[in-house]
Structure formats: structure tokens, C-alpha cells
py3Dmol code that shows the C-alpha trace and the ligand (Angstrom):
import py3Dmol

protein = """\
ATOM      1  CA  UNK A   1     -26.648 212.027  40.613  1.00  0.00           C
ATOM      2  CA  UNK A   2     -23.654 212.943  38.453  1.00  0.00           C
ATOM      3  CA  UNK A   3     -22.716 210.750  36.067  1.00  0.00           C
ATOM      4  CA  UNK A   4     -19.338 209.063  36.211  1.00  0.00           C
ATOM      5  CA  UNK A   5     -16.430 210.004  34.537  1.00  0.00           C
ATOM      6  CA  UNK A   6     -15.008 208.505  31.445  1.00  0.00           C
ATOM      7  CA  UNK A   7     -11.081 207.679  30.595  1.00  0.00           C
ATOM      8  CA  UNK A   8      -9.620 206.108  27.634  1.00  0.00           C
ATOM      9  CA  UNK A   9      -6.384 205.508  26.819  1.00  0.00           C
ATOM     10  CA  UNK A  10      -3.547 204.514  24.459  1.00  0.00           C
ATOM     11  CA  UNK A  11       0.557 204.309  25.156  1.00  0.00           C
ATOM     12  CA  UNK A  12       0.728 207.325  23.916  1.00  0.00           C
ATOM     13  CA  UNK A  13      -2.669 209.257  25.111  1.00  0.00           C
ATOM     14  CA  UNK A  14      -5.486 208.964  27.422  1.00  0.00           C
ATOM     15  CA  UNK A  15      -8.599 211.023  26.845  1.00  0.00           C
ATOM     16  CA  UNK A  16     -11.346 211.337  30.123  1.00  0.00           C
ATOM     17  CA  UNK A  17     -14.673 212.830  29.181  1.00  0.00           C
ATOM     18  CA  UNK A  18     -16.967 214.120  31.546  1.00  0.00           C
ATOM     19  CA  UNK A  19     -20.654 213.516  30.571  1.00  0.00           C
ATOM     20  CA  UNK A  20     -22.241 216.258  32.980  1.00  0.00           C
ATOM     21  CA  UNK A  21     -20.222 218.792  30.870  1.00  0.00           C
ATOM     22  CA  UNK A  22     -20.810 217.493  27.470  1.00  0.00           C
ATOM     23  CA  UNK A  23     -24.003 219.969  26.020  1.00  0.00           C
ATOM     24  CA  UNK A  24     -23.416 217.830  22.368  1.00  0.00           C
ATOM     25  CA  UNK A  25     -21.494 220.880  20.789  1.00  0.00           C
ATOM     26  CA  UNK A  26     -19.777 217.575  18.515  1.00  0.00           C
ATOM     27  CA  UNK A  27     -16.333 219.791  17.750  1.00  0.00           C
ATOM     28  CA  UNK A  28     -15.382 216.228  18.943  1.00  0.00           C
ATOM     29  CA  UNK A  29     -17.655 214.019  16.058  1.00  0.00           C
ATOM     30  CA  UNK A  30     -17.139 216.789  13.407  1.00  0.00           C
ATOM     31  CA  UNK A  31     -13.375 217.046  13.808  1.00  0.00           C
ATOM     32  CA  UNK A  32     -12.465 213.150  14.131  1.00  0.00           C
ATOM     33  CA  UNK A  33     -15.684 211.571  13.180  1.00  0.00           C
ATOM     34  CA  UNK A  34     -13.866 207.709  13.199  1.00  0.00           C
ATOM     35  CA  UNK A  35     -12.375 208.619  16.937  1.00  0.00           C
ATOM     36  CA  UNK A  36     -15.420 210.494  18.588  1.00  0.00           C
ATOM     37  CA  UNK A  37     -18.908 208.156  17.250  1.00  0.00           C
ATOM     38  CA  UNK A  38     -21.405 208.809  19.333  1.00  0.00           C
ATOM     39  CA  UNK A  39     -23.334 205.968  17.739  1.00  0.00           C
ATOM     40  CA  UNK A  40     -21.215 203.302  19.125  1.00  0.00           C
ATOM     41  CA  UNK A  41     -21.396 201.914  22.792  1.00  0.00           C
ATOM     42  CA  UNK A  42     -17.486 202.835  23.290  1.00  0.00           C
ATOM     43  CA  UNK A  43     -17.768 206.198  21.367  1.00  0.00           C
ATOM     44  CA  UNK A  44     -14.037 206.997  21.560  1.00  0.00           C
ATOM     45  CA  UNK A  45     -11.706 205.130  20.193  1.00  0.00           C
ATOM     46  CA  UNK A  46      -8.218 206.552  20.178  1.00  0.00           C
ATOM     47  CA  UNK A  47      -6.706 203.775  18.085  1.00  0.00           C
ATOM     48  CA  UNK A  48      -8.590 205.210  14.958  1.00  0.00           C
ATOM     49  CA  UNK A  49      -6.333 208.468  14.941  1.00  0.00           C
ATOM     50  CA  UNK A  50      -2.596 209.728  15.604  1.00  0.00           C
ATOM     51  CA  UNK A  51      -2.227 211.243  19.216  1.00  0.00           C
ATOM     52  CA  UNK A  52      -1.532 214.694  18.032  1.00  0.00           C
ATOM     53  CA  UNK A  53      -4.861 214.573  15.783  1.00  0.00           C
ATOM     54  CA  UNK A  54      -7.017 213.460  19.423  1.00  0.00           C
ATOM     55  CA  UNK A  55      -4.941 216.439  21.585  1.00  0.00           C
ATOM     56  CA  UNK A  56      -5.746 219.136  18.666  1.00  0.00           C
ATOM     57  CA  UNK A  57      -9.399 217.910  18.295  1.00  0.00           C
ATOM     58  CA  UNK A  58     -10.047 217.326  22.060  1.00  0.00           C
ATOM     59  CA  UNK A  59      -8.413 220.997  22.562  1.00  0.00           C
ATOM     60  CA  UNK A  60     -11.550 222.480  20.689  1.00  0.00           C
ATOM     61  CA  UNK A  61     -14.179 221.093  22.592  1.00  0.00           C
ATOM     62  CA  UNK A  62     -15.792 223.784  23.781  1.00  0.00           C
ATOM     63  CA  UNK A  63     -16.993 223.061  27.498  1.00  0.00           C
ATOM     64  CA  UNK A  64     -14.169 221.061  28.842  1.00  0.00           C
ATOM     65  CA  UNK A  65     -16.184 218.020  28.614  1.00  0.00           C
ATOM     66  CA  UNK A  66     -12.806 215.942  26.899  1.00  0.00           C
ATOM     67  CA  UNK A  67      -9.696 216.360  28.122  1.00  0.00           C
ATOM     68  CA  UNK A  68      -6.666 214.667  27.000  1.00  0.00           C
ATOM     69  CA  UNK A  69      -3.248 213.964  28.791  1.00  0.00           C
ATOM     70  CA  UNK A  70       0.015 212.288  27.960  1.00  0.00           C
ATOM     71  CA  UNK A  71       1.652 209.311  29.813  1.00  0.00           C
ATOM     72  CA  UNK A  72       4.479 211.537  30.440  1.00  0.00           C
ATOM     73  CA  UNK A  73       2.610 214.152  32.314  1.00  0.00           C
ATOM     74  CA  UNK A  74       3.344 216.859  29.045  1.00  0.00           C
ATOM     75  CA  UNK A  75       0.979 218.940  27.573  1.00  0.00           C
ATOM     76  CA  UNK A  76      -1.779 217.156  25.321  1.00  0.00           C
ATOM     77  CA  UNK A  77      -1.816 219.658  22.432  1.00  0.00           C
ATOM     78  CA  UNK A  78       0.173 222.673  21.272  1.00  0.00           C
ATOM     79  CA  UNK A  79      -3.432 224.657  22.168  1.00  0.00           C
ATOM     80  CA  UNK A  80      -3.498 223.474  25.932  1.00  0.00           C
ATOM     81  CA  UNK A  81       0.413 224.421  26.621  1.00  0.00           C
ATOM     82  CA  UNK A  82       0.218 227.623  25.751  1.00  0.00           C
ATOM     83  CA  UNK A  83      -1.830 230.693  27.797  1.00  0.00           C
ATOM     84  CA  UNK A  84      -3.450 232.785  26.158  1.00  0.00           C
ATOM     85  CA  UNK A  85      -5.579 235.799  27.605  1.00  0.00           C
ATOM     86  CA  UNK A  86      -9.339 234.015  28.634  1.00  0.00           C
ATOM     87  CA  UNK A  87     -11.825 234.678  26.104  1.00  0.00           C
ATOM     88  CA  UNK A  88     -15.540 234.665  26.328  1.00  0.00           C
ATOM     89  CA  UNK A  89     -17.578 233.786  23.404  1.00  0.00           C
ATOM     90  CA  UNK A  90     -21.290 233.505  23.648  1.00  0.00           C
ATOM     91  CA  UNK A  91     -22.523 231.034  21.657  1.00  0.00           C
ATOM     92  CA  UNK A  92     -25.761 232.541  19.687  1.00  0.00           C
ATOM     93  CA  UNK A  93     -28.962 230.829  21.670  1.00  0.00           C
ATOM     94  CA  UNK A  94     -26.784 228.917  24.137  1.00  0.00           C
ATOM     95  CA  UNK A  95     -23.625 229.264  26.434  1.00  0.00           C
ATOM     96  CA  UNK A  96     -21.327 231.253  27.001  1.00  0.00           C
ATOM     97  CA  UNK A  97     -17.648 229.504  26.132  1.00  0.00           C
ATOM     98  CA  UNK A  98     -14.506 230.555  28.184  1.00  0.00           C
ATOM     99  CA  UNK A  99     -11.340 229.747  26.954  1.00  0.00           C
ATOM    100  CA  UNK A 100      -7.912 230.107  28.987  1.00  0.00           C
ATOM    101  CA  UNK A 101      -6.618 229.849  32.491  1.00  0.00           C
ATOM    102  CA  UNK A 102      -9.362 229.708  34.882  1.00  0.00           C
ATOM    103  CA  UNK A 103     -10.535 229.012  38.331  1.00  0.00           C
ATOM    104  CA  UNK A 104     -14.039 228.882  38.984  1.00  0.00           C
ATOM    105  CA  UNK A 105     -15.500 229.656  42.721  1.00  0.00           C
ATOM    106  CA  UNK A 106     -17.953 229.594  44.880  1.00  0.00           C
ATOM    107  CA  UNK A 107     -19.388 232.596  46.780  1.00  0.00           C
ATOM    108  CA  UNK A 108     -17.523 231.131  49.746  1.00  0.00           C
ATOM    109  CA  UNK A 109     -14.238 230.780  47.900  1.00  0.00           C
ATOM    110  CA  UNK A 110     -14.277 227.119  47.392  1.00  0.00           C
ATOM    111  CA  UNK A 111     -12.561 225.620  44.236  1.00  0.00           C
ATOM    112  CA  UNK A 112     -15.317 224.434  42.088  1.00  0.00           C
ATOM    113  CA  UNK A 113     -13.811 223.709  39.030  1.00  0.00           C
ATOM    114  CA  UNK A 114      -9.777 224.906  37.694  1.00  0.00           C
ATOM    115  CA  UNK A 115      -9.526 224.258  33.827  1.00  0.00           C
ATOM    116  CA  UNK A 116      -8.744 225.604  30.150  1.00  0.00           C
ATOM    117  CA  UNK A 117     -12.005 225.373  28.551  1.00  0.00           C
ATOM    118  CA  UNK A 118     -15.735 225.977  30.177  1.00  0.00           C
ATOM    119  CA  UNK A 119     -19.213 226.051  29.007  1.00  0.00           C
ATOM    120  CA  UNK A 120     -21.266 228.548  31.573  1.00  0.00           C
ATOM    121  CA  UNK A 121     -24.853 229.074  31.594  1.00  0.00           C
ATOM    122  CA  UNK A 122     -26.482 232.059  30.378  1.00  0.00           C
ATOM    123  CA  UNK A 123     -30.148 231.094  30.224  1.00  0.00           C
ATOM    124  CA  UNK A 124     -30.490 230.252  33.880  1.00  0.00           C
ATOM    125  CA  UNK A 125     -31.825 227.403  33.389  1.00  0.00           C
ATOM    126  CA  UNK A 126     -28.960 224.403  33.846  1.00  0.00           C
ATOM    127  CA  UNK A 127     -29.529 221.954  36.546  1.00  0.00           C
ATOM    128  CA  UNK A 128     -25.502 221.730  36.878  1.00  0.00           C
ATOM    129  CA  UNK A 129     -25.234 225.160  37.924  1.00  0.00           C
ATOM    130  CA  UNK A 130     -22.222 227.166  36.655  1.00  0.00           C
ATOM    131  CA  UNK A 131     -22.017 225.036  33.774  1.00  0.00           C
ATOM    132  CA  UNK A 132     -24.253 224.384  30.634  1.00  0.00           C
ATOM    133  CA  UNK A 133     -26.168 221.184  30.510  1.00  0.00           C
ATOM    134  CA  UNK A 134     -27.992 221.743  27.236  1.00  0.00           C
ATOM    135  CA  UNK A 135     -31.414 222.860  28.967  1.00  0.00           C
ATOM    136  CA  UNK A 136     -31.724 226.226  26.996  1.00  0.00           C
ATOM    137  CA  UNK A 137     -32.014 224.172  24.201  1.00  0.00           C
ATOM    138  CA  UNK A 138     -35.942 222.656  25.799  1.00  0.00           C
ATOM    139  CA  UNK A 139     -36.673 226.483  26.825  1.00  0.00           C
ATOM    140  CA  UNK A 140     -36.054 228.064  23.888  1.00  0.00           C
ATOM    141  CA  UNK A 141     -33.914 230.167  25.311  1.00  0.00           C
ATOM    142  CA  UNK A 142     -32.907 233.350  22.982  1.00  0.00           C
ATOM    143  CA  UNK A 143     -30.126 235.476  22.999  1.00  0.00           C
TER     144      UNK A 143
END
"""
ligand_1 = """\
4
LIG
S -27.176 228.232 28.519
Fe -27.221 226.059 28.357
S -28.422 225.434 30.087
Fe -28.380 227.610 30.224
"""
view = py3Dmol.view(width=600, height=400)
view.addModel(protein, "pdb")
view.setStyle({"model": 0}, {"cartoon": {"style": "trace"}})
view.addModel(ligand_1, "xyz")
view.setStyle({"model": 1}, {"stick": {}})
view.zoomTo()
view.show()
């Protein structure tokens, strides 16, 4: 069963996350450690940081897993309004990460997933099939 989706929010920022994307990459706890704390039962707290410091952190998570918006329906971060071309980085032992404008389908042509920022499977092994869940991690996948 997948597991709900989170939102917090400020007057000037709200910030969902999306646990069954999260693999624990922590861009999020290394780049605002008092914001993102894993440690604590509500791990983000938005009123620890400016709203441009959450956008520019959120905009480096690497699977999509946080995504932040503003009340006014503008971009969250300088990163997110821009396009540039999709990249593909894989990630040594783990994912690969996409970056850009993309639009993720299934054989049929049905819209699975439209977003910036993507964490894909590479070790065939994910039980949330296109996406990463951290599993190559327990099989030692290589690569
Ligand atoms: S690469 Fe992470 S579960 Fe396959």
C-alpha cells in the first residue's frame, strides 16, 4: 500500500514529500539540516529557514521525493523555473537520476508520473517500479 503523501506549509511556502520516492539520498538533511531532521516526528519544519533557502534545497533532491510550491502558484526556486535539457546521471551503485522536463509512461501510454526530478531503477530490483525505492542497496547491487 503506498504510503500517503506529506504537505507542509508556511505563508510563504508549502513543501509535500512523497515517502514512496524518498531512497534517503539526504540532499534534503545535508543542505538544511535544522529544516529537513529526520530524527524528529515532524521532520520538516519550514519555519527554521527563509523560503528561498527550502525552494533551492528542495530543488536538489534528487528523486522528486520533495517538492515545494508557492501560495501564489510561482515557481518554488530559480532551479525549477527554468528548463534545462534532461540529464541522466547514474548514481555509482544505485539509480539513475533524471533531471528536467519529463513525462513518464506506461507501455499503454498512460501518464504515470510528469515532473522535474526522478530517481529510476537500474538494478531491477524496486518494488515501486519505474522508480527507486532503495532496494539495490539490500542486493548489493553494483554498477
Ligand atoms: S536502483 Fe534503487 S531499487 Fe533499483
Amino acid at each position: 500500500m503506498p504510503k500517503r503523501l506529506q504537505r507542509y506549509e508556511t505563508d510563504e511556502i508549502a513543501v509535500t514529500f512523497d515517502p514512496n520516492r524518498c531512497i534517503h539520498a539526504a540532499a534534503c538533511v545535508r543542505g538544511l539540516p535544522l529544516v529537513f531532521d529526520p530524527k524528529e516526528r515532524r521532520w520538516v519544519r519550514l519555519e527554521h529557514a527563509t523560503a528561498d533557502d527550502v525552494a533551492a534545497t528542495v530543488a536538489r533532491c534528487p528523486t522528486g521525493a520533495l517538492r515545494a510550491y508557492r501560495p501564489d502558484g510561482a515557481p518554488a526556486s530559480v532551479v525549477e523555473a527554468t528548463e534545462p535539457p534532461v540529464t541522466v546521471r547514474a548514481r555509482r551503485d544505485g539509480p539513475l537520476y533524471v533531471r528536467g522536463p519529463l513525462r513518464i509512461q506506461t507501455e499503454a501510454g498512460e501518464l504515470l508520473v510528469e515532473d522535474e526530478r526522478v530517481a529510476l531503477c537500474r538494478c531491477g530490483g524496486t518494488g515501486n517500479a519505474p522508480f527507486c525505492d532503495g532496494s539495490h542497496t539490500a542486493r548489493g547491487f553494483t554498477g
